[in-house]
N, CA and C atoms as a LAMMPS dump frame, in Angstrom:
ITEM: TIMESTEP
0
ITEM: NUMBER OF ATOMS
660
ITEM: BOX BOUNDS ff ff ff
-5.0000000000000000e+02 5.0000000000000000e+02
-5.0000000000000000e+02 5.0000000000000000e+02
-5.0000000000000000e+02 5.0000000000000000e+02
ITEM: ATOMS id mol type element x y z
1 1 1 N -300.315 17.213 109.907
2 1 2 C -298.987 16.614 109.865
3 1 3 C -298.881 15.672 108.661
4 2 1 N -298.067 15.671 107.665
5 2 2 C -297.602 14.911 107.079
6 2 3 C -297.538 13.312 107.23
7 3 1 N -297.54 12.84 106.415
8 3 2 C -297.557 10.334 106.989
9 3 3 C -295.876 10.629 107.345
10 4 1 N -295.729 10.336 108.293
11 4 2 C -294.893 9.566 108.864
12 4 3 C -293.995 8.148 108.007
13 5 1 N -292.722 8.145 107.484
14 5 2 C -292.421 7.109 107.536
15 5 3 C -291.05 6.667 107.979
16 6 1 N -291.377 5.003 108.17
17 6 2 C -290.074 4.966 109.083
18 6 3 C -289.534 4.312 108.4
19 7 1 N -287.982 4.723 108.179
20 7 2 C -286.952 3.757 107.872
21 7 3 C -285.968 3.044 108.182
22 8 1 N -286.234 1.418 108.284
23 8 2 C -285.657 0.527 109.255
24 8 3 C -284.397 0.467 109.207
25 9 1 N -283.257 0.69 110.032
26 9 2 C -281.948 0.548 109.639
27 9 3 C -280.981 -0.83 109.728
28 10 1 N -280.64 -1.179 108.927
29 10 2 C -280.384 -2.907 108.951
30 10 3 C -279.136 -2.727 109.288
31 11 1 N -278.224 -1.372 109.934
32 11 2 C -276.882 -1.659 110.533
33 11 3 C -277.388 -2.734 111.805
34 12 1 N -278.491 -2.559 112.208
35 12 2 C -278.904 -3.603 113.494
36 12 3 C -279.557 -4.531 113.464
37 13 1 N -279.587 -5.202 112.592
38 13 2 C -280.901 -6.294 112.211
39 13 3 C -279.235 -7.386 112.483
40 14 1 N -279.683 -8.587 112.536
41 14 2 C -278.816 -9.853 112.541
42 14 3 C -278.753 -10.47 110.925
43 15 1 N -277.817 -10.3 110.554
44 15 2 C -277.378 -10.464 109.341
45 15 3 C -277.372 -11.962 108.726
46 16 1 N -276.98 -12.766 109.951
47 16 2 C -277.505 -14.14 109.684
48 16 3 C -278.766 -15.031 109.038
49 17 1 N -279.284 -13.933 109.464
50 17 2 C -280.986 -14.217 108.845
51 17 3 C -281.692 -12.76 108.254
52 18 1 N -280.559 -12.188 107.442
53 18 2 C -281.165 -11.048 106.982
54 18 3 C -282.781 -11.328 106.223
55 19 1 N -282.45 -12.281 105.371
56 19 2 C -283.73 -11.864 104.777
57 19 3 C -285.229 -12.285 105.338
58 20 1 N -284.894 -12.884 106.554
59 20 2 C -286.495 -12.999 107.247
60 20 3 C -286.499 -11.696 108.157
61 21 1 N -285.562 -11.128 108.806
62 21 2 C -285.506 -9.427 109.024
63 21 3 C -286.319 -8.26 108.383
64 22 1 N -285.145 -8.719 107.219
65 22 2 C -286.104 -7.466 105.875
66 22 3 C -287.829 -7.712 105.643
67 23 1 N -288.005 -9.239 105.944
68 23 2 C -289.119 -9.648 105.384
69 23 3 C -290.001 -9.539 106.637
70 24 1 N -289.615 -9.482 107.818
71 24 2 C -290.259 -8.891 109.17
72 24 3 C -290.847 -7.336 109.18
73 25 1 N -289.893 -6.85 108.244
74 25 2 C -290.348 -5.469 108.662
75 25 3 C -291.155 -5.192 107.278
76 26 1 N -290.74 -5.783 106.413
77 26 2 C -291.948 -5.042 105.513
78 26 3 C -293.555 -5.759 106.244
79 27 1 N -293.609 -6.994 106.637
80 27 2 C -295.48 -7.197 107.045
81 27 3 C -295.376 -6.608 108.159
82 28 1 N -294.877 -6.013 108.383
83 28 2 C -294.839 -5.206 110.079
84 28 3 C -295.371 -3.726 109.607
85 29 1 N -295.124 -3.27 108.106
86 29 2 C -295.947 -1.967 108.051
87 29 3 C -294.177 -0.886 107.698
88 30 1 N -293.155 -1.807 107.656
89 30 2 C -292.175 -0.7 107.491
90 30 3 C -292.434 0 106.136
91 31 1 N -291.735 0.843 105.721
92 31 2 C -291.146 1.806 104.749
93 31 3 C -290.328 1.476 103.804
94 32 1 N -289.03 1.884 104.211
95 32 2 C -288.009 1.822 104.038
96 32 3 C -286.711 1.333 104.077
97 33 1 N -286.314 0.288 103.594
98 33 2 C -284.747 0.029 104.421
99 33 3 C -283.886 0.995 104.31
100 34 1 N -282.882 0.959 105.481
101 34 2 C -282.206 2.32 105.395
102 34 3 C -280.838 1.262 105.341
103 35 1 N -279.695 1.822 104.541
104 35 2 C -278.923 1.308 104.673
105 35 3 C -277.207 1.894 104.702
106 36 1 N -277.111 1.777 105.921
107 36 2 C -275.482 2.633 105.965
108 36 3 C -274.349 2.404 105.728
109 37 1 N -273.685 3.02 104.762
110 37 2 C -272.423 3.267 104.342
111 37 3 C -271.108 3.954 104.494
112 38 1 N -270.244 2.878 105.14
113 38 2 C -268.999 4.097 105.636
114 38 3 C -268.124 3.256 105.273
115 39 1 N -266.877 3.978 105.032
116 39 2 C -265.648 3.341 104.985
117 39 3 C -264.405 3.627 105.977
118 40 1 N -264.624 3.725 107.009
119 40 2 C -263.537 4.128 107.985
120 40 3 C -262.853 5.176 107.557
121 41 1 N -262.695 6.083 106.874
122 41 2 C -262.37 7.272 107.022
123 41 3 C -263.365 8.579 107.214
124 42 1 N -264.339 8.589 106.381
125 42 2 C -265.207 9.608 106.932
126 42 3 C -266.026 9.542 107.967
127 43 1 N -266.05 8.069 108.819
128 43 2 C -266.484 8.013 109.645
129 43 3 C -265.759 7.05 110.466
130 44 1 N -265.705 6.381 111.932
131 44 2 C -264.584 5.537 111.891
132 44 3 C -265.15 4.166 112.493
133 45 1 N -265.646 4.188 111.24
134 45 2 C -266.417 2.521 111.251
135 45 3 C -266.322 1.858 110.051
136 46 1 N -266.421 0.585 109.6
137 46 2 C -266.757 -0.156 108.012
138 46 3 C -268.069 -0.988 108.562
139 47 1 N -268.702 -0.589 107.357
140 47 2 C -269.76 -1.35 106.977
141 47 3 C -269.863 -1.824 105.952
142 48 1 N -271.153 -1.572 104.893
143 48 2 C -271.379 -2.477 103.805
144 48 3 C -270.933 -1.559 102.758
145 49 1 N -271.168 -2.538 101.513
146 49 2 C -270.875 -1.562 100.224
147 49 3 C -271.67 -2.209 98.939
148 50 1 N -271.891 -1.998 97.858
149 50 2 C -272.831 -1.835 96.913
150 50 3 C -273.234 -3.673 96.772
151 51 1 N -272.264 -4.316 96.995
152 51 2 C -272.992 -5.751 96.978
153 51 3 C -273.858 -5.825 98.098
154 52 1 N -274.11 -5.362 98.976
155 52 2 C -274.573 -5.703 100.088
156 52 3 C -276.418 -5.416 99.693
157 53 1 N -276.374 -3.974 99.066
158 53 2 C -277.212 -3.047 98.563
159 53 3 C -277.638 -3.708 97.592
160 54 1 N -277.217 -5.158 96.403
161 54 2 C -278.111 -5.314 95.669
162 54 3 C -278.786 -6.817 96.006
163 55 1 N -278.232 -7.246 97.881
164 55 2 C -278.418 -8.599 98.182
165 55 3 C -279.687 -7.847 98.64
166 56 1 N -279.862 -6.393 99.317
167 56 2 C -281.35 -6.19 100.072
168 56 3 C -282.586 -5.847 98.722
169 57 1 N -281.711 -5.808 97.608
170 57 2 C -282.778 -5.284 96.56
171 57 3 C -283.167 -6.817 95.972
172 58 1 N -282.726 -7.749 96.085
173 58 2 C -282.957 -9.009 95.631
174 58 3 C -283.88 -9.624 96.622
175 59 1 N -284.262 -9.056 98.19
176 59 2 C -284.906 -9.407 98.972
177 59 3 C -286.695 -8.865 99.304
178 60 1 N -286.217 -7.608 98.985
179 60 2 C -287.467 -6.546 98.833
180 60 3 C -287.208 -5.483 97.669
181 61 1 N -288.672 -4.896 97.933
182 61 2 C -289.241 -4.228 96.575
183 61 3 C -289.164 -3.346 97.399
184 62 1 N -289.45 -2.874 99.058
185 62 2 C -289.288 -1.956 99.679
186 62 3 C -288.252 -0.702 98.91
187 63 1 N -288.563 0.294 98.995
188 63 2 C -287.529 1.026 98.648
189 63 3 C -286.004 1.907 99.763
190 64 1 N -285.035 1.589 99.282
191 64 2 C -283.932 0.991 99.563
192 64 3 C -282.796 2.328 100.08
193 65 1 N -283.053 2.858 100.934
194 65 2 C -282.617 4.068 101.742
195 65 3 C -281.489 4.489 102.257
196 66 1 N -280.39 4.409 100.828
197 66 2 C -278.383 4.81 101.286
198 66 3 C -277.803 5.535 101.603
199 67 1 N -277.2 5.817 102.899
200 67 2 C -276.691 6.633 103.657
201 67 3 C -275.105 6.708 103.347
202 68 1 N -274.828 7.356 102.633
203 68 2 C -273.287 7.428 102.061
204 68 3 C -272.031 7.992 102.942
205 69 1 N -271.775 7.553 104.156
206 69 2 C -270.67 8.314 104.968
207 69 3 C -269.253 7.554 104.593
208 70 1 N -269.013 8.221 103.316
209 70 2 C -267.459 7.681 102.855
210 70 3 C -267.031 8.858 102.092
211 71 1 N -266.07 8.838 102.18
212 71 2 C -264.692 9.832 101.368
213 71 3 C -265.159 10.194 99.791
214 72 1 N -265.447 11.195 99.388
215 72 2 C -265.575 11.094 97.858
216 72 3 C -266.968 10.244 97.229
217 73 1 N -267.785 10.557 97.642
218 73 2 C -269.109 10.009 97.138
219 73 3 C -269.279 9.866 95.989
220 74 1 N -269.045 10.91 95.464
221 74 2 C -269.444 10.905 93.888
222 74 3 C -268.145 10.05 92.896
223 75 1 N -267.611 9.413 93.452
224 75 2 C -266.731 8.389 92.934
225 75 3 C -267.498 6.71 93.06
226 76 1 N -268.574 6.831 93.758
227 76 2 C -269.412 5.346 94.083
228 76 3 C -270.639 5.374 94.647
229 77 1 N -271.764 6.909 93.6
230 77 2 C -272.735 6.586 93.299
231 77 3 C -273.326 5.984 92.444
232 78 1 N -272.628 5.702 91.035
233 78 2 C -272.97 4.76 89.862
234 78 3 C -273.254 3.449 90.739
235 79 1 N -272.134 2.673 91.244
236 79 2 C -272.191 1.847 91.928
237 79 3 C -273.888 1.069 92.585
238 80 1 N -273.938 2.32 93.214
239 80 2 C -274.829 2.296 94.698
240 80 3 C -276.598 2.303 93.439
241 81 1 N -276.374 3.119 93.098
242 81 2 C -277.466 3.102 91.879
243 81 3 C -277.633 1.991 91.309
244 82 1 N -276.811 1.437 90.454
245 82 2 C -276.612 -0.014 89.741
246 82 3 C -277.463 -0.933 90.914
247 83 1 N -276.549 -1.287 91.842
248 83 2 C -277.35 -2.472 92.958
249 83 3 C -278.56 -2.016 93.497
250 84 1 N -279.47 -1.151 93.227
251 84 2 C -280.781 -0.581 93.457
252 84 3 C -281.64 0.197 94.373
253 85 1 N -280.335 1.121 94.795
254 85 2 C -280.644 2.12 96.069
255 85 3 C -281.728 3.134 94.937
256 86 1 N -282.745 3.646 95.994
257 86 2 C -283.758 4.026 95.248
258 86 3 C -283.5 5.692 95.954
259 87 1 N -283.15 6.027 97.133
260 87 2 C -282.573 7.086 97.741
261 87 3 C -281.39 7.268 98.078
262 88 1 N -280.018 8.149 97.756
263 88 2 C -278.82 7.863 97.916
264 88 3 C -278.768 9.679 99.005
265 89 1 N -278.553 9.224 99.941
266 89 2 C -277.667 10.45 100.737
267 89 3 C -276.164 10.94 100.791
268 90 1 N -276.077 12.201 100.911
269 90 2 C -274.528 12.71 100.753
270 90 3 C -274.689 13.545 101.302
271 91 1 N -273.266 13.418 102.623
272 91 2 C -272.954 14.765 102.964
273 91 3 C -272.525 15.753 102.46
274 92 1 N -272.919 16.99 103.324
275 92 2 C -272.586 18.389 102.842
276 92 3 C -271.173 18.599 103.624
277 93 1 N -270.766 17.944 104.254
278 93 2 C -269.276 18.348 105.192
279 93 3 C -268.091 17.491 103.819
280 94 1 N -267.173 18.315 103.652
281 94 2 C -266.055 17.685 103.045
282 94 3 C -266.527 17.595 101.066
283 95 1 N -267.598 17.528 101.047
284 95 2 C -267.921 17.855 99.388
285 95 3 C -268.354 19.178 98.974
286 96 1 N -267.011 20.078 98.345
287 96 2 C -267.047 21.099 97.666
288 96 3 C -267.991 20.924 96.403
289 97 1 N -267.843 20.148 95.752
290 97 2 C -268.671 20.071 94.192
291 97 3 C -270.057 18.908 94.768
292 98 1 N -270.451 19.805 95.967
293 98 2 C -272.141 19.128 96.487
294 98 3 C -273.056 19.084 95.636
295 99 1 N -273.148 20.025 94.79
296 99 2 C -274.47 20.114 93.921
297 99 3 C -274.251 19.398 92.167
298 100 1 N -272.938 19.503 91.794
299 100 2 C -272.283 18.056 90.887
300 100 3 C -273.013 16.76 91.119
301 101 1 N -272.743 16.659 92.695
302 101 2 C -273.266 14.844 92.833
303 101 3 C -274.631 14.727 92.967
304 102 1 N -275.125 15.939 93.444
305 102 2 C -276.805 15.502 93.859
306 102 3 C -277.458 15.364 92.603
307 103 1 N -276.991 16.359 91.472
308 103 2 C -277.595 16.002 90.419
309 103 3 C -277.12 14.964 89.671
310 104 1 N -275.697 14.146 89.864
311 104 2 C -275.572 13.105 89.117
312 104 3 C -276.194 11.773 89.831
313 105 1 N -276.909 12.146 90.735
314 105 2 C -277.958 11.174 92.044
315 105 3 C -279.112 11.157 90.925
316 106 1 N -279.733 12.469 90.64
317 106 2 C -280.759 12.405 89.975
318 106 3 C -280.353 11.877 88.951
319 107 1 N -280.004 12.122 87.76
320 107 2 C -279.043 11.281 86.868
321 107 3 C -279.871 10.075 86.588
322 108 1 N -278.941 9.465 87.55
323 108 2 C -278.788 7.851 87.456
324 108 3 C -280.423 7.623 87.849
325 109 1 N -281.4 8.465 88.334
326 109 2 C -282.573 7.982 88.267
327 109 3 C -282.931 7.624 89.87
328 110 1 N -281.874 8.458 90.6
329 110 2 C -282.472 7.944 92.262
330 110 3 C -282.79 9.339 92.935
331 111 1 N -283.175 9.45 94.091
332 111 2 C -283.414 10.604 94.498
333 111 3 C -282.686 10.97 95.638
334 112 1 N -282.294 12.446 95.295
335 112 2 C -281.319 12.843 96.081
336 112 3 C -281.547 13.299 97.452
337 113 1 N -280.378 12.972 98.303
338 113 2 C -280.919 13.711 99.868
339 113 3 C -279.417 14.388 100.346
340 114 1 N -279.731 15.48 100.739
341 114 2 C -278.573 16.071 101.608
342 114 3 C -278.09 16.002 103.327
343 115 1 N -277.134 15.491 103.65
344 115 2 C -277.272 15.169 104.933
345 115 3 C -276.279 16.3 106.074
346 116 1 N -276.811 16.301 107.13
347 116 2 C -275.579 17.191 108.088
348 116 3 C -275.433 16.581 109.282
349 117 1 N -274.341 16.641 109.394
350 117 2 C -273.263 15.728 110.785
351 117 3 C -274.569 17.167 111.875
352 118 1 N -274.079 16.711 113.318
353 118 2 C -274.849 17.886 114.413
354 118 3 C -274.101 18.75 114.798
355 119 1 N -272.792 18.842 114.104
356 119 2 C -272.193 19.917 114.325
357 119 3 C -271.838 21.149 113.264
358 120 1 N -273.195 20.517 111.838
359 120 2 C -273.302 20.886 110.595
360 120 3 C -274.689 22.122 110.977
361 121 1 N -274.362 23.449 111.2
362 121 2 C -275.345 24.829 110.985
363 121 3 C -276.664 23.757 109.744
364 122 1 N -277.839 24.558 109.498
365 122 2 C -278.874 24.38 108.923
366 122 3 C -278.123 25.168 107.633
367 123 1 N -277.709 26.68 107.917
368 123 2 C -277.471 27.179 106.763
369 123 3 C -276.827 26.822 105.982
370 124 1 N -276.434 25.292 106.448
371 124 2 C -274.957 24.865 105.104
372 124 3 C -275.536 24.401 103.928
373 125 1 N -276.665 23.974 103.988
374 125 2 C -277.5 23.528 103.031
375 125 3 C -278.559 24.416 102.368
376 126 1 N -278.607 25.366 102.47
377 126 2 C -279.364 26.546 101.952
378 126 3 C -279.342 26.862 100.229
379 127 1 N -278.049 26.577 100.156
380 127 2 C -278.052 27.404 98.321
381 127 3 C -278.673 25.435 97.878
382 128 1 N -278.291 24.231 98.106
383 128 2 C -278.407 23.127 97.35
384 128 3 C -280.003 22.59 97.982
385 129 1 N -280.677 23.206 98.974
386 129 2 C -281.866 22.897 98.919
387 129 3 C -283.265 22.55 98.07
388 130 1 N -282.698 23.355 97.264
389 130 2 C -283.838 23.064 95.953
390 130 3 C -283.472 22.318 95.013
391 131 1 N -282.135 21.624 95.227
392 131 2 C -281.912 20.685 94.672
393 131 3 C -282.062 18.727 94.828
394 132 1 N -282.944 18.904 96.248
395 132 2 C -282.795 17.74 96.973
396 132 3 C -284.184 17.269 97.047
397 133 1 N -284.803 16.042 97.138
398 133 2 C -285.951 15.86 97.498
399 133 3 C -286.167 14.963 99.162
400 134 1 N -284.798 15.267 100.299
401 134 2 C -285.02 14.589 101.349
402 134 3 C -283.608 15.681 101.763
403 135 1 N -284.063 15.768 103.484
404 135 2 C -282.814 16.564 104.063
405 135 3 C -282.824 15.4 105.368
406 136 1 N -281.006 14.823 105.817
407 136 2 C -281.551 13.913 106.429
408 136 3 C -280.777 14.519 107.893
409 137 1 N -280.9 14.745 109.026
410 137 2 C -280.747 15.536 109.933
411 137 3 C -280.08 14.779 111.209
412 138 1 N -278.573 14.638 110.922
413 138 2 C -278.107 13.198 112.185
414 138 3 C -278.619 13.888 113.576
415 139 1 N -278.869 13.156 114.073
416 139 2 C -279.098 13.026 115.497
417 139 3 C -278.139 12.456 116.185
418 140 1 N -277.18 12.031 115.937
419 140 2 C -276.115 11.616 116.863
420 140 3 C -274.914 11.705 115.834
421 141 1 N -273.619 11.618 116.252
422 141 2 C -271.988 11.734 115.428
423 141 3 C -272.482 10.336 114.88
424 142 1 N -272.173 10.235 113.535
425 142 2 C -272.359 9.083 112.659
426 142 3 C -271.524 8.595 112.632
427 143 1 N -271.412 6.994 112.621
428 143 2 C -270.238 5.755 112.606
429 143 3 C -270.853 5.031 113.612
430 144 1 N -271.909 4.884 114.158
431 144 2 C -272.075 3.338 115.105
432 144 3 C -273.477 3.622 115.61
433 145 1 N -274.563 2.595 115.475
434 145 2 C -275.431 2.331 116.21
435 145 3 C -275.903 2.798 117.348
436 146 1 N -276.948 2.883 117.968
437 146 2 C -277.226 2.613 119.427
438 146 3 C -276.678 3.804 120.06
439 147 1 N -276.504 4.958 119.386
440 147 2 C -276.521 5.967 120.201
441 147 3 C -277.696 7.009 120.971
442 148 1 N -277.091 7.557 122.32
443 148 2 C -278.621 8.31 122.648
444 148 3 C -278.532 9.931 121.384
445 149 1 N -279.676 9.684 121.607
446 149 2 C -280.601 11.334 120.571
447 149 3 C -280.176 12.523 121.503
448 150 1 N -279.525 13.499 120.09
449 150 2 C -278.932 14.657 120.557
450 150 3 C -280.063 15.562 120.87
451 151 1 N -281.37 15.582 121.654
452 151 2 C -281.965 16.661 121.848
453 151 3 C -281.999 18.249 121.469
454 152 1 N -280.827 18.451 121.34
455 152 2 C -280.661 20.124 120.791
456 152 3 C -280.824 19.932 119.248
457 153 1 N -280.795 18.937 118.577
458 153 2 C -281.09 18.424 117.285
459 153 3 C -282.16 19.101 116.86
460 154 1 N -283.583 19.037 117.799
461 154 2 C -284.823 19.516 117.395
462 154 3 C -284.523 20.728 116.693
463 155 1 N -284.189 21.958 117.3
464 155 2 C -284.351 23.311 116.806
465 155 3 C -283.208 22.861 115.528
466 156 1 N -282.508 22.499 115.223
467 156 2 C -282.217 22.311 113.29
468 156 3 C -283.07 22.064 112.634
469 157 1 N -283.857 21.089 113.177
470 157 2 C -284.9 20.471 112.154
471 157 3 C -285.604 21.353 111.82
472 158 1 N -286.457 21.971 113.143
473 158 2 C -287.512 22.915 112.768
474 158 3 C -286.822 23.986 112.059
475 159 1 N -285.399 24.776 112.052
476 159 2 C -285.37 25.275 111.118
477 159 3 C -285.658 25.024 109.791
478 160 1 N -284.925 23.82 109.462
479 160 2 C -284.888 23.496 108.094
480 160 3 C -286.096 23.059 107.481
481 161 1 N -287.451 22.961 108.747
482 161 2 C -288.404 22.593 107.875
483 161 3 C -288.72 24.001 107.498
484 162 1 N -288.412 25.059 108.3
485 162 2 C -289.029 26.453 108.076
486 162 3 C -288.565 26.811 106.728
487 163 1 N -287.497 26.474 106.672
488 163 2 C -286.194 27.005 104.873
489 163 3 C -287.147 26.083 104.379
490 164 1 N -287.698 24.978 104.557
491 164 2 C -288.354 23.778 102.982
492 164 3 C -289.592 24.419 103.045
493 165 1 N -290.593 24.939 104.065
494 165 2 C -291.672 24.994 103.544
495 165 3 C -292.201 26.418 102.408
496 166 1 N -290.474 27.068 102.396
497 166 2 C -290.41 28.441 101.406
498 166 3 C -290.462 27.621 100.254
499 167 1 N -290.012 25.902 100.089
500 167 2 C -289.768 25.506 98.209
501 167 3 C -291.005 25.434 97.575
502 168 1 N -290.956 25.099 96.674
503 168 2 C -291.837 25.294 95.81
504 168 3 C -292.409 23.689 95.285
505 169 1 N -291.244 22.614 95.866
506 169 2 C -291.145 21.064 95.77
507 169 3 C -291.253 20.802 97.358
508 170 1 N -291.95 19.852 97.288
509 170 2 C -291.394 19.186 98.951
510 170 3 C -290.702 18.654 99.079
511 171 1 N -289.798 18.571 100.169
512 171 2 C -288.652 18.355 100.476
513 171 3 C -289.393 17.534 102.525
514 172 1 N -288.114 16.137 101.845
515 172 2 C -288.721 15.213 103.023
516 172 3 C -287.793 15.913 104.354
517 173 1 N -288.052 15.254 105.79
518 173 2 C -286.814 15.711 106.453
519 173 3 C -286.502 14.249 107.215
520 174 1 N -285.661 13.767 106.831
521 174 2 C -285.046 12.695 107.667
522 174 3 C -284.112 13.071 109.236
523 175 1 N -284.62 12.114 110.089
524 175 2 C -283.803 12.003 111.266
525 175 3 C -283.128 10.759 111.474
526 176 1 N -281.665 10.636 111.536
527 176 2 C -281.025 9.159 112.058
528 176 3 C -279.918 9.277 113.299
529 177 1 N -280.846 8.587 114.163
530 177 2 C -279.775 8.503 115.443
531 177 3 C -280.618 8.775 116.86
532 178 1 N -280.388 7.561 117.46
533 178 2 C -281.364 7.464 118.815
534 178 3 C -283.085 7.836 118.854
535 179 1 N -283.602 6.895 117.427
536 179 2 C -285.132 7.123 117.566
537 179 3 C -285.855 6.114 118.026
538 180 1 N -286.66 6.298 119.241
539 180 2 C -287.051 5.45 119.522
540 180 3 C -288.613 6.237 119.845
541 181 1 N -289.403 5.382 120.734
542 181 2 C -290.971 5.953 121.028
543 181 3 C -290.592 7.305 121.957
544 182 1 N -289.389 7.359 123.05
545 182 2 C -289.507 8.44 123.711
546 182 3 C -288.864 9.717 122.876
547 183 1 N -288.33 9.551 121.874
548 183 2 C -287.492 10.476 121.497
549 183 3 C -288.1 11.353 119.941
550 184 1 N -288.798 10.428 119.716
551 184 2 C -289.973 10.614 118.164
552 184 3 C -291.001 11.7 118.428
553 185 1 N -291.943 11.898 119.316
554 185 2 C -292.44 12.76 118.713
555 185 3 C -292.062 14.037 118.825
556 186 1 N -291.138 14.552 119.924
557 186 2 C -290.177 15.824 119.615
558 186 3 C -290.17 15.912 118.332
559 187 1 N -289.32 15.07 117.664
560 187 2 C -288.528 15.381 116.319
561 187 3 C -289.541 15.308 115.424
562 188 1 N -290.595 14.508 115.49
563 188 2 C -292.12 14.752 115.027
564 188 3 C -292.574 16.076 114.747
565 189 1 N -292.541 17.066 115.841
566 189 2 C -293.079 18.207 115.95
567 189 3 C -292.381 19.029 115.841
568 190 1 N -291.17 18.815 115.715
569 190 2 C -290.064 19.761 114.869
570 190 3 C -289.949 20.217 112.954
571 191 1 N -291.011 19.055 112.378
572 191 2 C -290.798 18.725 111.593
573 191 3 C -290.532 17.652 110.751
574 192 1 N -290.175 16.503 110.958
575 192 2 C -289.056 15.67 110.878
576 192 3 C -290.466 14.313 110.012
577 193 1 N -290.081 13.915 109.467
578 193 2 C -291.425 13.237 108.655
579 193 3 C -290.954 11.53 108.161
580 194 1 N -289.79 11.323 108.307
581 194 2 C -288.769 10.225 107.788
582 194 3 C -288.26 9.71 109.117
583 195 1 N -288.641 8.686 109.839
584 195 2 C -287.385 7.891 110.614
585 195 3 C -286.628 7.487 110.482
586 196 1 N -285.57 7.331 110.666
587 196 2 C -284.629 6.017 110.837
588 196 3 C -284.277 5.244 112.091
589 197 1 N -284.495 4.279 112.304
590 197 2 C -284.584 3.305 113.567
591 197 3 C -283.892 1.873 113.252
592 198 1 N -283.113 1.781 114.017
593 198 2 C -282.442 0.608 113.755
594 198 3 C -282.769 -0.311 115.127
595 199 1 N -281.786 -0.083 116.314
596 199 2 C -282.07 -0.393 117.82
597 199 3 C -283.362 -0.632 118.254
598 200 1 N -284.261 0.081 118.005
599 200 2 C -285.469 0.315 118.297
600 200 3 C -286.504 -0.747 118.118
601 201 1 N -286.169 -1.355 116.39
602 201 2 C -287.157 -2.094 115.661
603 201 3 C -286.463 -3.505 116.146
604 202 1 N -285.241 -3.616 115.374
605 202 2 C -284.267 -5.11 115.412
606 202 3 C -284.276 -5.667 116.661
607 203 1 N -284.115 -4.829 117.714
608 203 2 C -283.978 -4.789 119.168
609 203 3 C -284.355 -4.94 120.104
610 204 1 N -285.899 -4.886 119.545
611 204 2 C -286.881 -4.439 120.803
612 204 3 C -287.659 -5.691 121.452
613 205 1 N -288.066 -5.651 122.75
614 205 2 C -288.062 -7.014 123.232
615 205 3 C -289.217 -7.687 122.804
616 206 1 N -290.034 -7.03 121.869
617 206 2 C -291.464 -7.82 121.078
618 206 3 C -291.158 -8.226 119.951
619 207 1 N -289.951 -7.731 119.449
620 207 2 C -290.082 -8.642 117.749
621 207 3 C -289.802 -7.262 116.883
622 208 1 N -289.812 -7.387 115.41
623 208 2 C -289.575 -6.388 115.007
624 208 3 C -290.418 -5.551 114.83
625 209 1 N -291.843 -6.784 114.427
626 209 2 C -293.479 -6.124 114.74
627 209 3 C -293.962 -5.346 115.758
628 210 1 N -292.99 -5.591 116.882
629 210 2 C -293.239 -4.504 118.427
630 210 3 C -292.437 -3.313 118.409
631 211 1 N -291.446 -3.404 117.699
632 211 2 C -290.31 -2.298 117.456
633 211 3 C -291.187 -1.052 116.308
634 212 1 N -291.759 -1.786 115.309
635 212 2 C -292.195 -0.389 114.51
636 212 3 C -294.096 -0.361 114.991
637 213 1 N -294.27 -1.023 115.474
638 213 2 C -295.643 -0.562 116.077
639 213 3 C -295.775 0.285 116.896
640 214 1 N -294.474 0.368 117.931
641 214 2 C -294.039 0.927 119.117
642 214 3 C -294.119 2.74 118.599
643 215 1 N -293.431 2.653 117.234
644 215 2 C -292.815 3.533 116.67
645 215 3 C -294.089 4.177 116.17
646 216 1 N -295.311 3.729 115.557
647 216 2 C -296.344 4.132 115.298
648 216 3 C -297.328 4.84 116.391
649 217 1 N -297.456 4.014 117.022
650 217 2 C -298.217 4.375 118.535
651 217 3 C -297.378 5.879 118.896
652 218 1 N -296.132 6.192 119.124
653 218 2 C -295.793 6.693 119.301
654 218 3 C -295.91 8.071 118.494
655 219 1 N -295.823 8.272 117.537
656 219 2 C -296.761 9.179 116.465
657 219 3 C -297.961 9.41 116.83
658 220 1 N -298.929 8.595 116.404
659 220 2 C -300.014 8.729 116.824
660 220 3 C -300.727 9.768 118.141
């Protein structure tokens, strides 16, 4: 099996004290910050936006994990790049000129990931696969936190690890939405090599250090 890594999602961390958060989870052994982006139309929530993204890059060296669920992406990846997202995601639902932005992802010097809502087939991503170096695989309808894990999720993954392990590059597979210790190593053994955990870590009744240890053990 592939290392495992997890990426902490700071839609759930307490913002008040973000940066002893961020700074919790990196000596805790995290990864990644993951950080989500919507603007109430492609999804029907608001969150953060590129200032937010260069307050977590001013905090950590961690590398910096953007989940792009807004209207027209490729209108505010320069942006997202500039403030120091080191991975920028884009959906495949609603972007006709998909393979335009992934390479203007690479471009700017970040690395690209393709993402699918769970009501997004595996095959939608088939021709832009070899263009991506992360596929990120929702586990729940995206726009809010704290949802439970779509179980029928698994068999996508394992497809799509079956389509990546034909490339010729590796290709990561991200999961976001309801990961916790009971729900991980399914998606583990589906494939799935990237966490995202928000609830889990921020949340959990030991600290954030009990939230991604939890998450380790659980691998293991």
């Amino acid at each position: 099996m592939k290392p495992i890594l997890i990426s902490a999602s700071i839609l759930s961390a307490d913002f008040a004290i973000l940066k002893d958060q961020i700074q919790q989870v990196e000596a805790a052994g995290g990864d990644w910050i993951h950080v989500d982006v919507m603007d109430g139309q492609f999804v029907p929530n608001i969150t953060m936006g590129p200032m937010f993204v260069e307050t977590c890059r001013r905090i950590t060296n961690l590398p910096l994990d953007v989940h792009l669920m807004i209207e027209k992406p490729e209108n505010h990846i320069q942006a997202f790049a500039r403030a120091g997202a080191d991975i920028i995601s884009v959906h495949i639902e609603g972007n006709p000129n998909i393979h335009r932005t992934l390479q203007a992802i690479r471009d700017l010097g970040c690395s690209p990931s393709i993402v699918l809502n769970p009501g997004t087939p595996a095959s939608a991503i088939s021709a832009v696969l070899p263009f991506v170096d992360m596929v990120l695989v929702m586990t729940v309808n995206p726009g809010f936190g704290g949802q439970k894990y779509i179980p029928e999720m698994n068999q996508k993954i394992a497809e799509i690890a079956a389509m990546a392990s034909q490339l010729p590059n590796e290709v990561k597979i991200q999961v976001d939405g309801g990961i916790d210790a009971s729900t991980l190593p399914a998606a583990c053994q589906a494939g799935a090599n990237v966490l995202v955990s928000g609830t889990s870590i921020f949340c959990h009744p030991d600290g954030i250090s009990g939230g991604i240890n939890a998450l380790r053990q659980a691998v293991d």
